[in-house]
N, C-alpha and C positions, 0 to 999 in steps of 0.2 A: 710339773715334772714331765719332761717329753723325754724318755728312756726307749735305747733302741740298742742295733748293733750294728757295725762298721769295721771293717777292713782300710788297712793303709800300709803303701807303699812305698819306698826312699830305693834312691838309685843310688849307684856312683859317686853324682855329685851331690852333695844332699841340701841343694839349692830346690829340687826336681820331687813331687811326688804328687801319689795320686791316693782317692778316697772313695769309697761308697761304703753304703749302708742303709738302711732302714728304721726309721724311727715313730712312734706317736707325736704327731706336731701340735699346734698351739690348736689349733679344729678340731681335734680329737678325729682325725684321719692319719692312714696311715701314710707317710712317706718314703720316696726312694730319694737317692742322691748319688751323683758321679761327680768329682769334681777332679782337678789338675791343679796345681799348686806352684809356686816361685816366690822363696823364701829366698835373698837375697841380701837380707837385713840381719846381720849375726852380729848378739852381743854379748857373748862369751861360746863355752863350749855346748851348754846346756838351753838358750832362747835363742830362737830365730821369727823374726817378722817378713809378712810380704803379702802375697794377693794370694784365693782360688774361684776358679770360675769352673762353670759346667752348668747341670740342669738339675731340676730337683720336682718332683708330682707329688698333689695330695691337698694341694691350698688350692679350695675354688674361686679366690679370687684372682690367680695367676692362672690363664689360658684354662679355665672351667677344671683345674684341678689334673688337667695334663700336665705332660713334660712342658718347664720353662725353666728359662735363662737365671742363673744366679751366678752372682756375684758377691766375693765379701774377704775382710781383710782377714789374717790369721798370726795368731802369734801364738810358736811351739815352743812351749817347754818337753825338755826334753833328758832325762838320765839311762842310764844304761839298760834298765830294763823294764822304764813307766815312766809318761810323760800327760802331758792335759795340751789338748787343744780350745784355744780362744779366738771364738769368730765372732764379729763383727759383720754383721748382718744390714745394710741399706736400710730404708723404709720402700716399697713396692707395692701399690695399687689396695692400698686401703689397710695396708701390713705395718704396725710399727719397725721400727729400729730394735732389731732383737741380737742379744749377744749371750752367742753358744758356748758351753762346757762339754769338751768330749775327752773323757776319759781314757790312756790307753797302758795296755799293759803288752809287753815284745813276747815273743816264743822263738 
């Protein structure tokens, strides 16, 4: 159980958006995360797939637990006012293949 809290953001086109927050990771350190988002894959009104990339600290296997590079697929469910993010996480530098649940409720 890696529980944290995250902000996220949809523009305009809601191809576009962005992500950070903090969580306890698989090392039992804490993490940060900024990511950018293109969801460009819509299959209906409610899922959309696509990529987000950015940086994420806290895994000292990735640059001694500084800021590094992440990459990882995403696919949004999504209703009016609570949806779940599904990422798809690489394997990197000793890290299995991890696929995340994030939770989200609107205001």
């Amino acid at each position: 159980d890696n529980f944290g809290l995250g902000f996220e953001r949809h523009f305009d086109n809601p191809d576009y958006l962005v992500m950070a927050g903090r969580y306890r990771n698989s090392v039992d350190a804490m993490s940060k995360y900024a990511l950018a988002g293109w969801t460009p894959l819509q299959y209906s009104t409610w899922l959309r797939a696509g990529v987000v990339v950015g940086a994420v600290t806290g895994y000292p296997e990735l640059n001694n637990g500084k800021i590094a590079p992440i990459i990882a697929g995403i696919i949004r469910v999504e209703g009016e006012r609570v949806g779940a993010n599904i990422l798809i996480i690489p394997a990197a530098k000793g890290s299995p293949w991890c696929i995340g649940l994030q939770l989200k409720g609107g205001f």
